[in-house]
N, CA, C and O atoms as a Maestro MAE file, in Angstrom:
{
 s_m_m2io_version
 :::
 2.0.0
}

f_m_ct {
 s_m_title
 :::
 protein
 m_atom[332] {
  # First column is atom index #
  i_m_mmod_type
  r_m_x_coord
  r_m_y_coord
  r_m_z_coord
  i_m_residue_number
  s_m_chain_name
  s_m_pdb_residue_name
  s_m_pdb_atom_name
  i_m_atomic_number
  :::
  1 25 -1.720 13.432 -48.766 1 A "UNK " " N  " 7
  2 3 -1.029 12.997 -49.974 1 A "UNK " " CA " 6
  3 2 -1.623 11.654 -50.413 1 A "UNK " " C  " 6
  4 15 -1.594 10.722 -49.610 1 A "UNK " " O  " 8
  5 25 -2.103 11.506 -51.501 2 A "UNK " " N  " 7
  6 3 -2.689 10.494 -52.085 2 A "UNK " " CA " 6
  7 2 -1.421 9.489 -52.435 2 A "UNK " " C  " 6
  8 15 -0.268 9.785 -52.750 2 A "UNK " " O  " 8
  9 25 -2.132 8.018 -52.243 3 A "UNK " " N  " 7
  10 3 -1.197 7.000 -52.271 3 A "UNK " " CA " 6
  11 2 -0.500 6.986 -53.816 3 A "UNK " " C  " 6
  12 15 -0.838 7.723 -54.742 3 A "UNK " " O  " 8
  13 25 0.287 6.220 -53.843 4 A "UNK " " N  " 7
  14 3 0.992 6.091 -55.144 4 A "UNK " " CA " 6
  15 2 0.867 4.793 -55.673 4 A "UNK " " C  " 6
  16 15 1.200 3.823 -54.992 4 A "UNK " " O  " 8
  17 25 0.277 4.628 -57.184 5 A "UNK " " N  " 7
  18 3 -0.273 3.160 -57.913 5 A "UNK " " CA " 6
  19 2 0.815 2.891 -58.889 5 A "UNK " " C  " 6
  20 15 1.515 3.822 -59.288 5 A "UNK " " O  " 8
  21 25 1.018 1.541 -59.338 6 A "UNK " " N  " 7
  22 3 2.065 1.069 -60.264 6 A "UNK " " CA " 6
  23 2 1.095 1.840 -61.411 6 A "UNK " " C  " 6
  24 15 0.114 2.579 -61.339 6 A "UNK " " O  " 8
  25 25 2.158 1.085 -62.859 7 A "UNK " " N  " 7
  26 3 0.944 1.286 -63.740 7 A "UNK " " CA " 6
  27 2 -0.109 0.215 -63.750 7 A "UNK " " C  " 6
  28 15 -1.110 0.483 -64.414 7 A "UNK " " O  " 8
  29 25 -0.062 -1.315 -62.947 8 A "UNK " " N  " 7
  30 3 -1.272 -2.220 -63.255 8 A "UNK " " CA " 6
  31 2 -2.101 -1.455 -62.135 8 A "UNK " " C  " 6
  32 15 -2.906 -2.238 -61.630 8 A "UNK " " O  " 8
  33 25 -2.180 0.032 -61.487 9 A "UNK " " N  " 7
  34 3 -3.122 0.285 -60.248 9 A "UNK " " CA " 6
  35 2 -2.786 -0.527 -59.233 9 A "UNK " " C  " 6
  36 15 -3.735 -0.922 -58.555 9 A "UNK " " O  " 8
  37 25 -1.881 -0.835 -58.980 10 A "UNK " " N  " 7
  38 3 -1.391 -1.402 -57.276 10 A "UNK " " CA " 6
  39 2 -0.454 -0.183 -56.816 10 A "UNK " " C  " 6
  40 15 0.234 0.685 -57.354 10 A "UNK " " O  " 8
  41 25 -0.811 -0.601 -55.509 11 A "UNK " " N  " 7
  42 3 0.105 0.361 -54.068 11 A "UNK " " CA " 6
  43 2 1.031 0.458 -54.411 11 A "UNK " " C  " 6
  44 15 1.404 -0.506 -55.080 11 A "UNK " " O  " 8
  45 25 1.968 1.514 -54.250 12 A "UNK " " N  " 7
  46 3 3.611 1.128 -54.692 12 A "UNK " " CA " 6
  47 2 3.769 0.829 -52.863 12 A "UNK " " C  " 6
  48 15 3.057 1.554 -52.168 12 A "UNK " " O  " 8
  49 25 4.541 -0.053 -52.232 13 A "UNK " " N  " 7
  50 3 4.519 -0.444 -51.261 13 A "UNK " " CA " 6
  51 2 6.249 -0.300 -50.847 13 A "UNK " " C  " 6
  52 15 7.027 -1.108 -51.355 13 A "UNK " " O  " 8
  53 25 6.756 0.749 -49.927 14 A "UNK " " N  " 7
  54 3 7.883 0.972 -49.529 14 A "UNK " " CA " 6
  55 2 8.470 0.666 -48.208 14 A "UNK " " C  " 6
  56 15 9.600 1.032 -47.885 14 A "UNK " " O  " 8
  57 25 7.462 -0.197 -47.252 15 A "UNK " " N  " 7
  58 3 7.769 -0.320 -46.054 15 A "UNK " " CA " 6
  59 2 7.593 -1.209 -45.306 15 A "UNK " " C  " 6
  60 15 6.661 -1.249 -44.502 15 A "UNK " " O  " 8
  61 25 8.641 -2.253 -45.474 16 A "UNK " " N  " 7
  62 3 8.028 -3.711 -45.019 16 A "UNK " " CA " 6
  63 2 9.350 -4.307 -44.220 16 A "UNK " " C  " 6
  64 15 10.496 -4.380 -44.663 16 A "UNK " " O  " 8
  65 25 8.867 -4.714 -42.913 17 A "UNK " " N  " 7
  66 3 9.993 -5.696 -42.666 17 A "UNK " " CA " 6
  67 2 9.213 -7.201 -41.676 17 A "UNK " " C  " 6
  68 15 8.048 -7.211 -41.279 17 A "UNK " " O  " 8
  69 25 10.138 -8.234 -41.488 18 A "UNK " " N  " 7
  70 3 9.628 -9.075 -40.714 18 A "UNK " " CA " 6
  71 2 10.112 -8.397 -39.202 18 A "UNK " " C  " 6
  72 15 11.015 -7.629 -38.871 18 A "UNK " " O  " 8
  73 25 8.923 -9.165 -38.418 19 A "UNK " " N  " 7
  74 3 9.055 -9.192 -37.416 19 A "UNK " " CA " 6
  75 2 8.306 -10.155 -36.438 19 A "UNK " " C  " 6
  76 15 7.185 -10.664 -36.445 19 A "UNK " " O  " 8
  77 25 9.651 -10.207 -35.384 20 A "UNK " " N  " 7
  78 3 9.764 -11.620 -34.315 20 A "UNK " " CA " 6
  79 2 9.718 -11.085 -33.193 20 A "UNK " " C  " 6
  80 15 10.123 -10.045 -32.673 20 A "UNK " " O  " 8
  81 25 8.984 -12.244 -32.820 21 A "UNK " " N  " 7
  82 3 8.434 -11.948 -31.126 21 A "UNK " " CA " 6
  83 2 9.136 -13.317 -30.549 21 A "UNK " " C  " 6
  84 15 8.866 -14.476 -30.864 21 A "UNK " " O  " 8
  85 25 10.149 -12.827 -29.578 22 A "UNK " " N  " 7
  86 3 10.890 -14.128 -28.841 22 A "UNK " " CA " 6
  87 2 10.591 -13.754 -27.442 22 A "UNK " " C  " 6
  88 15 10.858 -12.767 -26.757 22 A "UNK " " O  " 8
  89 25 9.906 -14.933 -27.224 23 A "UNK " " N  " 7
  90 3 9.171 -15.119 -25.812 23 A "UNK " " CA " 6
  91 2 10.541 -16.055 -24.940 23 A "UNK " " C  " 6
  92 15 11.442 -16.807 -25.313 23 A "UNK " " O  " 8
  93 25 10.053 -15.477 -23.557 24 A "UNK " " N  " 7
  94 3 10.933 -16.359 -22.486 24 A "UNK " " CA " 6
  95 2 10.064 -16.416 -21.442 24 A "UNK " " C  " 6
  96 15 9.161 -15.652 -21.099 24 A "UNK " " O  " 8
  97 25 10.461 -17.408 -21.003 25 A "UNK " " N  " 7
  98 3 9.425 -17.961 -19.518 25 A "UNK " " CA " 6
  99 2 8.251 -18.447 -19.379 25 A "UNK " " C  " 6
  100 15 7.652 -18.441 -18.303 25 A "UNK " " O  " 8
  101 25 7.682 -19.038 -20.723 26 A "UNK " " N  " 7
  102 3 6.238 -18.928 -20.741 26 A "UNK " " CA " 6
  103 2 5.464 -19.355 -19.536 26 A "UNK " " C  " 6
  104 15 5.715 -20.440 -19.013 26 A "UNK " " O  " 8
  105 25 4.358 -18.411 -18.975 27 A "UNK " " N  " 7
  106 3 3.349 -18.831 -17.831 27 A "UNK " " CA " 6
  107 2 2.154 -19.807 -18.597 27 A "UNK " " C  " 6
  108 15 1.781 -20.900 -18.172 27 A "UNK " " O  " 8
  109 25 1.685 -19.162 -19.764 28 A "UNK " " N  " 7
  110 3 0.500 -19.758 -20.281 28 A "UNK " " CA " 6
  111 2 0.362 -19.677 -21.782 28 A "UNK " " C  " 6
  112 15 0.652 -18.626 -22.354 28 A "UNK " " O  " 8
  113 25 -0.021 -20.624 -22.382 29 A "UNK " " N  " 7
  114 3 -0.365 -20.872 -23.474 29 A "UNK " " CA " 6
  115 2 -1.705 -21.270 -24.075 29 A "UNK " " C  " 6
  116 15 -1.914 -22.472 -24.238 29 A "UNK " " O  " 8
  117 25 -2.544 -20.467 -24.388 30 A "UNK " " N  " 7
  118 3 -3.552 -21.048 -25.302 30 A "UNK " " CA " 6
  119 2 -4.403 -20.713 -26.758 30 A "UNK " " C  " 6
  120 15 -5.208 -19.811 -26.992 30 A "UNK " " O  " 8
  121 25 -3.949 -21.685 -27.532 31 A "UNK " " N  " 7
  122 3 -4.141 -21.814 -28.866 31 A "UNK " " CA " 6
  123 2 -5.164 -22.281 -29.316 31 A "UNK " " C  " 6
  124 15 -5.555 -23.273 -28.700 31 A "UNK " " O  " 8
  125 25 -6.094 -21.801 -30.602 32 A "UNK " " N  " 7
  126 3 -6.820 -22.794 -30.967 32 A "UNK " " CA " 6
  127 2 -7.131 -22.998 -32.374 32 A "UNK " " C  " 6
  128 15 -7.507 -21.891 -32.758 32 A "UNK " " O  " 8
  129 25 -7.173 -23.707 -33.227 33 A "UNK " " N  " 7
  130 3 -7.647 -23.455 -34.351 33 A "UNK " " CA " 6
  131 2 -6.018 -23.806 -35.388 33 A "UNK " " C  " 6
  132 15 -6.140 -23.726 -36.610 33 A "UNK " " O  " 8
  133 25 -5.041 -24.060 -34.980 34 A "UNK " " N  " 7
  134 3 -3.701 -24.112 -35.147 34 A "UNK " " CA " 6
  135 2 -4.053 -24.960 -36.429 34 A "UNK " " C  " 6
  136 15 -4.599 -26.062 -36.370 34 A "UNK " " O  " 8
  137 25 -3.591 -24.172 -37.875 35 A "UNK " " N  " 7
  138 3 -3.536 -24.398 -39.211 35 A "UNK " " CA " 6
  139 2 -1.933 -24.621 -40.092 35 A "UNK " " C  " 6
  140 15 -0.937 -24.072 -39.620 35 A "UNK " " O  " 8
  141 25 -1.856 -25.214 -41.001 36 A "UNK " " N  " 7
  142 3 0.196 -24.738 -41.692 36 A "UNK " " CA " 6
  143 2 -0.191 -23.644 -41.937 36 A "UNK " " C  " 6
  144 15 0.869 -23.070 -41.684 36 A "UNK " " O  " 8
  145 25 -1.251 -22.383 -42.404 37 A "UNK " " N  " 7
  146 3 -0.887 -21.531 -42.373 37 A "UNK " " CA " 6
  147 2 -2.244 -20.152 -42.184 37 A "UNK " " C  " 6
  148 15 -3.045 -20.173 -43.119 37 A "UNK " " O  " 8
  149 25 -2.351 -19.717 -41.760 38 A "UNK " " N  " 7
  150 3 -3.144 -18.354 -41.309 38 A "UNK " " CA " 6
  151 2 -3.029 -17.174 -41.456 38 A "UNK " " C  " 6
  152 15 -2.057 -16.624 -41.976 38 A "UNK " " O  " 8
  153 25 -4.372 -16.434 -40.853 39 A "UNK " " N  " 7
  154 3 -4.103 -14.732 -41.477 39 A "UNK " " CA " 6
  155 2 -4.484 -14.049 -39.990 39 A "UNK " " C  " 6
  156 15 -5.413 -14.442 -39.285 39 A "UNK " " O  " 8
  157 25 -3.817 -13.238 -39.748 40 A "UNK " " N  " 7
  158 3 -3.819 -12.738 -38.663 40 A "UNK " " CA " 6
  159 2 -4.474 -11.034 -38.587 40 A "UNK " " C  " 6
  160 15 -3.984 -9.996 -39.032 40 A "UNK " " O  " 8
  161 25 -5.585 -11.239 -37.939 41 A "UNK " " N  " 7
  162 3 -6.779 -9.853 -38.061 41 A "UNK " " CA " 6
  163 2 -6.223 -8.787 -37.159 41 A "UNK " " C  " 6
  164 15 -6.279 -7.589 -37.436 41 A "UNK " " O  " 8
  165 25 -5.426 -9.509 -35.546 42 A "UNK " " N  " 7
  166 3 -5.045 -8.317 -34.910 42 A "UNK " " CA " 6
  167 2 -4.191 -9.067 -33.651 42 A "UNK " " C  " 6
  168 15 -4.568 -10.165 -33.243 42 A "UNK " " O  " 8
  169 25 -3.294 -8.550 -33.209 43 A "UNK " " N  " 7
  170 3 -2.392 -8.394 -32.180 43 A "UNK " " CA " 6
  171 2 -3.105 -7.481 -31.398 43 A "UNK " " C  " 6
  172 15 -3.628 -6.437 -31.788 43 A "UNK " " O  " 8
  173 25 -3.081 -8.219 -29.601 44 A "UNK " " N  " 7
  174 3 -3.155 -7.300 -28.481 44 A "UNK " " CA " 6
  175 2 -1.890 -7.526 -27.799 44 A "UNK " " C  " 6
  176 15 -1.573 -8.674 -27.489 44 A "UNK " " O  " 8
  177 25 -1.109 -6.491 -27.525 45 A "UNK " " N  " 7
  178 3 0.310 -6.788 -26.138 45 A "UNK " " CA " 6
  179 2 -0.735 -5.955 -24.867 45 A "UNK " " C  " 6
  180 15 -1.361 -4.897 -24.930 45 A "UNK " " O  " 8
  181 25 -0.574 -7.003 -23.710 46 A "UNK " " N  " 7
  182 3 -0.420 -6.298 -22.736 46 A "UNK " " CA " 6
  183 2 0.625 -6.600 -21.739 46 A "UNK " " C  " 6
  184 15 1.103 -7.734 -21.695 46 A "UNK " " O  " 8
  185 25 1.078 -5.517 -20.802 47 A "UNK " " N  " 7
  186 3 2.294 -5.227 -20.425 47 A "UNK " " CA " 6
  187 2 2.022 -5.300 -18.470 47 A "UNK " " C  " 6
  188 15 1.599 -4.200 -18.114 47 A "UNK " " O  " 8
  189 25 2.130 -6.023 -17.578 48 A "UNK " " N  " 7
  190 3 2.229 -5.297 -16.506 48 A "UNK " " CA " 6
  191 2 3.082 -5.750 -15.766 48 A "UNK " " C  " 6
  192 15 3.708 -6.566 -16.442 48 A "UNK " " O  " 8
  193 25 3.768 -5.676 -14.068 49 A "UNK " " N  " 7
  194 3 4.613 -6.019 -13.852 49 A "UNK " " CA " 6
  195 2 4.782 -7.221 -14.050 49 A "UNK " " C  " 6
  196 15 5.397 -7.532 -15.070 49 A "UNK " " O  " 8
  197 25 4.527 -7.776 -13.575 50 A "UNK " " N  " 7
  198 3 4.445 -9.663 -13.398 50 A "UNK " " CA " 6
  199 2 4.857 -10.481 -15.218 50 A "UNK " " C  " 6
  200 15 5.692 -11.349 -15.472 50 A "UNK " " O  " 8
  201 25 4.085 -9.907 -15.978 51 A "UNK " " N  " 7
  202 3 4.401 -10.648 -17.144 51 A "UNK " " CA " 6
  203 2 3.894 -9.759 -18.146 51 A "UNK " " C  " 6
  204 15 3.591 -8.636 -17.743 51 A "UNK " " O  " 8
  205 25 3.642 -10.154 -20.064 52 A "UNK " " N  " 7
  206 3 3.482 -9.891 -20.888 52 A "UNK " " CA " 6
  207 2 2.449 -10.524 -21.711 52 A "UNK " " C  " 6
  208 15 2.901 -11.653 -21.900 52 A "UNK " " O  " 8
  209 25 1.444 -10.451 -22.243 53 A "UNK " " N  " 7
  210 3 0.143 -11.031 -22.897 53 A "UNK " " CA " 6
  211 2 0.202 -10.407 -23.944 53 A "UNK " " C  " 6
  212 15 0.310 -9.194 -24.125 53 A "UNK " " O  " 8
  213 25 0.085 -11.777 -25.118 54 A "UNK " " N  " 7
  214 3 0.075 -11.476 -26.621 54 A "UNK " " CA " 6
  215 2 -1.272 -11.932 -26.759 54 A "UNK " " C  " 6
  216 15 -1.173 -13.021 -26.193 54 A "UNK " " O  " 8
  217 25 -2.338 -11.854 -27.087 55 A "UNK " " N  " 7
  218 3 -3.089 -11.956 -27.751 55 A "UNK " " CA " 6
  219 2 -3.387 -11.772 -29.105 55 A "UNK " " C  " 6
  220 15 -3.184 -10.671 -29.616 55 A "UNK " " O  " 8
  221 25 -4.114 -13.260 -30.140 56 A "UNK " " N  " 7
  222 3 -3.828 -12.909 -31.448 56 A "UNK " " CA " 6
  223 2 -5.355 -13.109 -32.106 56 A "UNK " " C  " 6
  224 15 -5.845 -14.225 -31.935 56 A "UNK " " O  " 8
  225 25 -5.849 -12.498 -32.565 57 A "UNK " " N  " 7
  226 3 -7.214 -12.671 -33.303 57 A "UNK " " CA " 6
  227 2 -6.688 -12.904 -34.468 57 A "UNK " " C  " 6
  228 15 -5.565 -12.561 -34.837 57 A "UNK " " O  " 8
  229 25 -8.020 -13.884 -35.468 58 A "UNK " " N  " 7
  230 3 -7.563 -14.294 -36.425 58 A "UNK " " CA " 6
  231 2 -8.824 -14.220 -37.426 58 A "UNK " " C  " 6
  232 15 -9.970 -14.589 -37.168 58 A "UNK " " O  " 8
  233 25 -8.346 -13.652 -38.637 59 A "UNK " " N  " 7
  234 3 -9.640 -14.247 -39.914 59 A "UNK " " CA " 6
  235 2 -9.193 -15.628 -40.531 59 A "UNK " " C  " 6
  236 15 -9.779 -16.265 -41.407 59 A "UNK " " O  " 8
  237 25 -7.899 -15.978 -39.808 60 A "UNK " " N  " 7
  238 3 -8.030 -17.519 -40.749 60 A "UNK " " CA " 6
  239 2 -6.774 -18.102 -39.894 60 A "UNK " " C  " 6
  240 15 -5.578 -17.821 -39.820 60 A "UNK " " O  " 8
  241 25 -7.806 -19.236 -39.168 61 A "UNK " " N  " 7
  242 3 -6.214 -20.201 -38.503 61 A "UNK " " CA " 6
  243 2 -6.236 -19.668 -36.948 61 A "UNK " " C  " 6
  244 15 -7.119 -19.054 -36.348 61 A "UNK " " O  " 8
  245 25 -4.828 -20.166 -36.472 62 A "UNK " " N  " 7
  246 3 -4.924 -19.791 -35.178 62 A "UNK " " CA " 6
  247 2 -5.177 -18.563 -34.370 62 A "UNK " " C  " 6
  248 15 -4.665 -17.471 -34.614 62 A "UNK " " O  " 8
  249 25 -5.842 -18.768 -33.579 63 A "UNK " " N  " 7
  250 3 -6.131 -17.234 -32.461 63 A "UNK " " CA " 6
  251 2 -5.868 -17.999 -30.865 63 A "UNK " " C  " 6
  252 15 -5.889 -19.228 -30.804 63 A "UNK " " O  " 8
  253 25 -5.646 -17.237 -29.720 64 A "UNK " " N  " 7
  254 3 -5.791 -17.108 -28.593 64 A "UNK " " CA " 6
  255 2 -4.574 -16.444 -28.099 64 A "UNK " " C  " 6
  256 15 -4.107 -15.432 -28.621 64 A "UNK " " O  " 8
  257 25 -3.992 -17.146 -26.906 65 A "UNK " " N  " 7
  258 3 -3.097 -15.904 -26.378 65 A "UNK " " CA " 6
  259 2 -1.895 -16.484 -25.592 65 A "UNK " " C  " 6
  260 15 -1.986 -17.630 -25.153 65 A "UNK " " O  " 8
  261 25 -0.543 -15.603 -25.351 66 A "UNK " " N  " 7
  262 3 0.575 -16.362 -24.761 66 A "UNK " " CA " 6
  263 2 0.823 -15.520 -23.640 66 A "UNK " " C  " 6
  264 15 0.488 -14.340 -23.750 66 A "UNK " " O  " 8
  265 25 1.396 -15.944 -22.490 67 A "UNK " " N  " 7
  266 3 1.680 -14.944 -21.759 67 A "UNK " " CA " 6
  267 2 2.833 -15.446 -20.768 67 A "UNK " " C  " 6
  268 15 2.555 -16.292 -19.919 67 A "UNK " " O  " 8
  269 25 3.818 -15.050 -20.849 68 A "UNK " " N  " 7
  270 3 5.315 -14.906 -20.436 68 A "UNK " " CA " 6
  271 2 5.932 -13.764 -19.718 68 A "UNK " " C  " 6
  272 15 5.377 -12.672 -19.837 68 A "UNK " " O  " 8
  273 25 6.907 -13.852 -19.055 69 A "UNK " " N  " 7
  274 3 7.485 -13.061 -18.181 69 A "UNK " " CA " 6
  275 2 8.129 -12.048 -19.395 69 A "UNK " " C  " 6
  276 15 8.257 -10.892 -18.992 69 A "UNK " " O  " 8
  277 25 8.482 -12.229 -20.552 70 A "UNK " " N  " 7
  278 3 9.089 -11.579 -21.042 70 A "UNK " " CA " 6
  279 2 9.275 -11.909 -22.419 70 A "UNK " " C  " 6
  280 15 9.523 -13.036 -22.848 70 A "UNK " " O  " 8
  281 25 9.102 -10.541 -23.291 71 A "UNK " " N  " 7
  282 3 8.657 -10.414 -24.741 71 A "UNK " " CA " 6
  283 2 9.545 -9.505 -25.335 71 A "UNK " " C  " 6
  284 15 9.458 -8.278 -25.381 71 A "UNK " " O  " 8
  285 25 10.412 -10.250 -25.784 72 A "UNK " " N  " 7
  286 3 11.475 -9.041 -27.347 72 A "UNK " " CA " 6
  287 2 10.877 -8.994 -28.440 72 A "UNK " " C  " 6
  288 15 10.471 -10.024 -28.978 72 A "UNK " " O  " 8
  289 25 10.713 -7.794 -28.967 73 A "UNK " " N  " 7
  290 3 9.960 -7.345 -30.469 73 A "UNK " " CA " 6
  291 2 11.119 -6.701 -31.216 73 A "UNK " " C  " 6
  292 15 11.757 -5.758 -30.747 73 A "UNK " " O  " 8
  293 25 11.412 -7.372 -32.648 74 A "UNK " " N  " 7
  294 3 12.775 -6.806 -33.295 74 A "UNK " " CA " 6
  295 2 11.894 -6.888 -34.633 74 A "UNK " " C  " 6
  296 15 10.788 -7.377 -34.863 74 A "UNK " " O  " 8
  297 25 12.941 -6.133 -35.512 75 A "UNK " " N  " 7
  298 3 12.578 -5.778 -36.871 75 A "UNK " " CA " 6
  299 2 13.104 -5.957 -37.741 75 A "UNK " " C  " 6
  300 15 14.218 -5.936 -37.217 75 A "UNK " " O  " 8
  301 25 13.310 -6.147 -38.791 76 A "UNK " " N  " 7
  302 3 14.344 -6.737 -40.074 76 A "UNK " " CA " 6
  303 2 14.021 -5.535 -41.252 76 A "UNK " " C  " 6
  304 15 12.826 -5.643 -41.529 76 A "UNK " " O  " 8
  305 25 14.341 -4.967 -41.662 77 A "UNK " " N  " 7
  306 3 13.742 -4.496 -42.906 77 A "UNK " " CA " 6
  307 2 14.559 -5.214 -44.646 77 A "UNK " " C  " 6
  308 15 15.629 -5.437 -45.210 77 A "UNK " " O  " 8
  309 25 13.025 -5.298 -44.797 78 A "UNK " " N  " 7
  310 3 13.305 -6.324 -46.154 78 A "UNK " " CA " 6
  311 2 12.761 -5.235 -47.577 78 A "UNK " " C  " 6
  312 15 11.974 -4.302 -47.416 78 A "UNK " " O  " 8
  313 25 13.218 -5.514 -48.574 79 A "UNK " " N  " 7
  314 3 12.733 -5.078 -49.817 79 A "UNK " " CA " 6
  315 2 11.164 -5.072 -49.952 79 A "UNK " " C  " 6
  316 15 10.441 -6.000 -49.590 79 A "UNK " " O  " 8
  317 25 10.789 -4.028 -50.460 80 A "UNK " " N  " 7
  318 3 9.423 -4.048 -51.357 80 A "UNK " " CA " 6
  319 2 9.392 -5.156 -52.131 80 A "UNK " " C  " 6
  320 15 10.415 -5.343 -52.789 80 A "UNK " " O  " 8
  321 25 8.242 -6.200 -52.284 81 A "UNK " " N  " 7
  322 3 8.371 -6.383 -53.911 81 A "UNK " " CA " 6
  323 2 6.673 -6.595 -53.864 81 A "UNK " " C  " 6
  324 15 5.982 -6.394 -52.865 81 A "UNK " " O  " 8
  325 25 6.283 -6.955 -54.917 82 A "UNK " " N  " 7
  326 3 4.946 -6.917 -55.820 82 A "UNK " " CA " 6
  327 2 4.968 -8.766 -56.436 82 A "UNK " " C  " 6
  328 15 5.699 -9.339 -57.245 82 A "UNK " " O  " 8
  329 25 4.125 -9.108 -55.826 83 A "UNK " " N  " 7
  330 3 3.734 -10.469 -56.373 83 A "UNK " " CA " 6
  331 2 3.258 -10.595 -57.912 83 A "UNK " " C  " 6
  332 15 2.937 -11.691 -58.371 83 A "UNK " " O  " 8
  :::
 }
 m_bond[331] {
  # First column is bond index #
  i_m_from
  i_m_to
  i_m_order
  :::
  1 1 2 1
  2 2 3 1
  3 3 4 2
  4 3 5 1
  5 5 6 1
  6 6 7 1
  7 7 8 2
  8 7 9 1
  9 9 10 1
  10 10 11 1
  11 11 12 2
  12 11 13 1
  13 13 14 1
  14 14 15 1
  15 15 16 2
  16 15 17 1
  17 17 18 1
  18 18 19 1
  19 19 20 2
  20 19 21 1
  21 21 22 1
  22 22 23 1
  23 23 24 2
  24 23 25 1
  25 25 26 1
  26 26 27 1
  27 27 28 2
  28 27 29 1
  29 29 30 1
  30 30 31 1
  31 31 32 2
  32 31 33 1
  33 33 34 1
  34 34 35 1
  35 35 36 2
  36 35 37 1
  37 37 38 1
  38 38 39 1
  39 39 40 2
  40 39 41 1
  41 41 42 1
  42 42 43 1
  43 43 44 2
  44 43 45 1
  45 45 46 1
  46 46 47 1
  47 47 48 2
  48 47 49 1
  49 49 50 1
  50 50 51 1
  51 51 52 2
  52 51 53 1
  53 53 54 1
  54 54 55 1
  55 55 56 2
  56 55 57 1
  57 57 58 1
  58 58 59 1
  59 59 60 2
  60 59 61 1
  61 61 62 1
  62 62 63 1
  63 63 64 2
  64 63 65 1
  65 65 66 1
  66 66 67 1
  67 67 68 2
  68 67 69 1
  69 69 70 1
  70 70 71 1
  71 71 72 2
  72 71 73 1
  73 73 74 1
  74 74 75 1
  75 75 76 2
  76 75 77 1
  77 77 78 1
  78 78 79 1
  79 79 80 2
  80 79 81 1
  81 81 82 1
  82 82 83 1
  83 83 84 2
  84 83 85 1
  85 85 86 1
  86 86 87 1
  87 87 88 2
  88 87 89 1
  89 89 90 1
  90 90 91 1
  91 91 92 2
  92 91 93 1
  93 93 94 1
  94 94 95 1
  95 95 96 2
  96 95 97 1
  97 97 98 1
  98 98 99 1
  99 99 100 2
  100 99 101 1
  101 101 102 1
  102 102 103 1
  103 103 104 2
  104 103 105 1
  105 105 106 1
  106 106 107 1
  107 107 108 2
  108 107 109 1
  109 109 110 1
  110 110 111 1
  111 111 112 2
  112 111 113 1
  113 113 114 1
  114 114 115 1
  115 115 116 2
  116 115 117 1
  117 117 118 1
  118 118 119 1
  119 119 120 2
  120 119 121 1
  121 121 122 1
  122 122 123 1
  123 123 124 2
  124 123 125 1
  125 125 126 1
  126 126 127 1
  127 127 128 2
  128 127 129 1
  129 129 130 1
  130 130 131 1
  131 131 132 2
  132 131 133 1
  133 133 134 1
  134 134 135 1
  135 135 136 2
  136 135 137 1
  137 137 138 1
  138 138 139 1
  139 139 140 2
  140 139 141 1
  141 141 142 1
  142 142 143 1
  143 143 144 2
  144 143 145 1
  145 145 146 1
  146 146 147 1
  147 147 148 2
  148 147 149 1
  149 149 150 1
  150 150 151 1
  151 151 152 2
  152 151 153 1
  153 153 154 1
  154 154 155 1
  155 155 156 2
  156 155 157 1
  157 157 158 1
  158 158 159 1
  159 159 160 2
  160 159 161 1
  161 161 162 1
  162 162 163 1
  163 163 164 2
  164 163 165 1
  165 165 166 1
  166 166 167 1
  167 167 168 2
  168 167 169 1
  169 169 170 1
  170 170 171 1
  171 171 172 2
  172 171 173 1
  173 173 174 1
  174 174 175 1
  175 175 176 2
  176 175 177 1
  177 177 178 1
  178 178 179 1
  179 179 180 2
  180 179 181 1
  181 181 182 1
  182 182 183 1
  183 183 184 2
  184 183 185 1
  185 185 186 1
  186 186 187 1
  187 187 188 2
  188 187 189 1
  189 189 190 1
  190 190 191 1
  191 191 192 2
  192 191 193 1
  193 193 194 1
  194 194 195 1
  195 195 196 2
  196 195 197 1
  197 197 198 1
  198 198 199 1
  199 199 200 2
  200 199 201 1
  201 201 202 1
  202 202 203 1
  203 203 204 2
  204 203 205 1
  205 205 206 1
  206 206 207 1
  207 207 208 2
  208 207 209 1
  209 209 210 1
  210 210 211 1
  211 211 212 2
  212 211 213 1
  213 213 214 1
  214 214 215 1
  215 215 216 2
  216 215 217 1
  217 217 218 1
  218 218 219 1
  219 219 220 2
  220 219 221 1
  221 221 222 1
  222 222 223 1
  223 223 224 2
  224 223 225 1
  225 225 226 1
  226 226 227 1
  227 227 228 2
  228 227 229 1
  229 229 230 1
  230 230 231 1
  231 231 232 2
  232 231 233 1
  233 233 234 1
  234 234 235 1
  235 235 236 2
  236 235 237 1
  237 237 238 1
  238 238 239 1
  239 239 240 2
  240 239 241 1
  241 241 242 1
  242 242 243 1
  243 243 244 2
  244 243 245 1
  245 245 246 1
  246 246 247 1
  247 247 248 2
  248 247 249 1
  249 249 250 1
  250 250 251 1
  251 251 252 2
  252 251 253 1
  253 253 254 1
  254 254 255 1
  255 255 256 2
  256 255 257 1
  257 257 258 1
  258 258 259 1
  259 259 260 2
  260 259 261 1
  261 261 262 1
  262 262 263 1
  263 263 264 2
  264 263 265 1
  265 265 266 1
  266 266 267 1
  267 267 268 2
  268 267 269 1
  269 269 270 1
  270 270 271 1
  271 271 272 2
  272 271 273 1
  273 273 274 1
  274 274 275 1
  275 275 276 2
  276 275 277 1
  277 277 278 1
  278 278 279 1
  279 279 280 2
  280 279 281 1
  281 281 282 1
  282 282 283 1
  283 283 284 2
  284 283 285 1
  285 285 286 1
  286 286 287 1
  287 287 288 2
  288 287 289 1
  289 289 290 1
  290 290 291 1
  291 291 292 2
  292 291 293 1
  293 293 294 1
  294 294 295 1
  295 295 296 2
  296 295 297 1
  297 297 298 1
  298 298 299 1
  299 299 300 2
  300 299 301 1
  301 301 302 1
  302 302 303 1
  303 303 304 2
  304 303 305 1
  305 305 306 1
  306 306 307 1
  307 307 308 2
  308 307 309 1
  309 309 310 1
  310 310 311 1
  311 311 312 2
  312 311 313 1
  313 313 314 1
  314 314 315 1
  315 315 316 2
  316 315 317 1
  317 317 318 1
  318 318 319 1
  319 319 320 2
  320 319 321 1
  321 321 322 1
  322 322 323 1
  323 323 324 2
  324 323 325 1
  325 325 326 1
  326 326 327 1
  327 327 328 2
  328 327 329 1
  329 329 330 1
  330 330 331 1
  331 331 332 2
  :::
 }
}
């Protein structure tokens, strides 16, 4: 099924929410490049007993990685809108 365009040819965009990552226990922290604000290229979670590793690649601003005993991922769902 082909995507769906406004009439200016943009996405009609139906599926958006925020989402928070609340860390506890942190073992390690390292950041680099820490900007007011950035674009984020990709998220790695890894999971094993002992703890949790976020890793964050970046095309703009901060990247590196956190790693804590323990990681909640929740969701909000917010409105579409079009800038």
């Amino acid at each position: 099924m082909p995507p769906e365009v406004d009439a200016k040819g943009y996405f009609v965009l139906t599926k958006h929410v925020d989402v928070t990552f609340t860390i506890f226990d942190l073992i390690e922290v390292q950041l680099f490049d820490i900007t007011e604000a950035g674009i984020m290229f990709g998220l790695g979670i890894e999971i094993d007993p002992d703890a949790t590793r976020l890793s964050f690649e970046s095309s703009y601003g901060v990247h590196g990685r956190i790693k804590a005993t323990r990681v909640v991922v929740s969701f909000e769902p917010q409105p579409a809108s079009l800038a």
